[in-house]
Each structure stands twice: as structure tokens, then as C-alpha cells.
N, C-alpha and C positions, 0 to 999 in steps of 0.2 A: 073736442075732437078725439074720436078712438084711434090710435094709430093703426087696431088692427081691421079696419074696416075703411082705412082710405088707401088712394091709388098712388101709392110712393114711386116718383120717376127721378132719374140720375141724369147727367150730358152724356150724351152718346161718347164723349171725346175719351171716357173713362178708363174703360177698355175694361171692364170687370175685377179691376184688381185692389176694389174696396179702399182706395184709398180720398175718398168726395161723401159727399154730402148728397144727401136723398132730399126730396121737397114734395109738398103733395098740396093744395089748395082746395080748399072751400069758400064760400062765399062768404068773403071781407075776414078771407085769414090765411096765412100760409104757415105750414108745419117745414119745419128742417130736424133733421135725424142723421145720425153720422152711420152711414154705410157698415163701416165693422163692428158696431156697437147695434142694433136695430130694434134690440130688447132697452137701452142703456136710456130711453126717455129721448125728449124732443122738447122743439123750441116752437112757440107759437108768436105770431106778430101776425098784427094789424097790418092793413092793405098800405095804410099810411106810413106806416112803421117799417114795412118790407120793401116801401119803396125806396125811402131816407135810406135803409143799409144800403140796396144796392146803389143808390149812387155814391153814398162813401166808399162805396169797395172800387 
């Protein structure tokens, strides 16, 4: 996954003040990247794997 060639989107609820987490998917992956870091690397997880987080969160 290149992060500079995918489409990073945030919750609207954010309000632009960098302080959330960016997300971008592909097919059986999702990328997370911290909004004030954007250069700082990313996380990748399995469709399986992103599910299990969010229902622990």
C-alpha cells in the first residue's frame, strides 16, 4: 500500500484541527495514519483484523 497514492479520509466530526486519525482502504486492507504526522508512516490491518479493533474500541 503506497500511502501517497491512496485516498486518506478523516470523520467529519474533526473539525480540521489534526488531532484523529486518517484511514484509507483497499481491497482486504485498511491503512491508519495519524493526521499531524502524515509523512510519520501507517498502520495496515487485515479486513479481519480491522474488524476485531473496532469492536474492541
Amino acid at each position: 500500500m503506497d500511502p501517497a497514492r491512496c485516498e486518506w479520509r478523516k470523520a467529519t466530526a474533526s473539525n480540521n484541527n489534526a488531532q484523529c486519525v486518517e484511514v484509507t482502504r483497499r481491497p482486504g486492507l485498511t491503512g491508519v495514519r495519524d493526521t499531524k504526522d502524515r509523512g510519520g508512516g501507517f498502520l495496515v490491518f487485515s479486513q479481519p483484523a480491522w474488524q476485531a479493533l473496532l469492536r474492541r474500541l
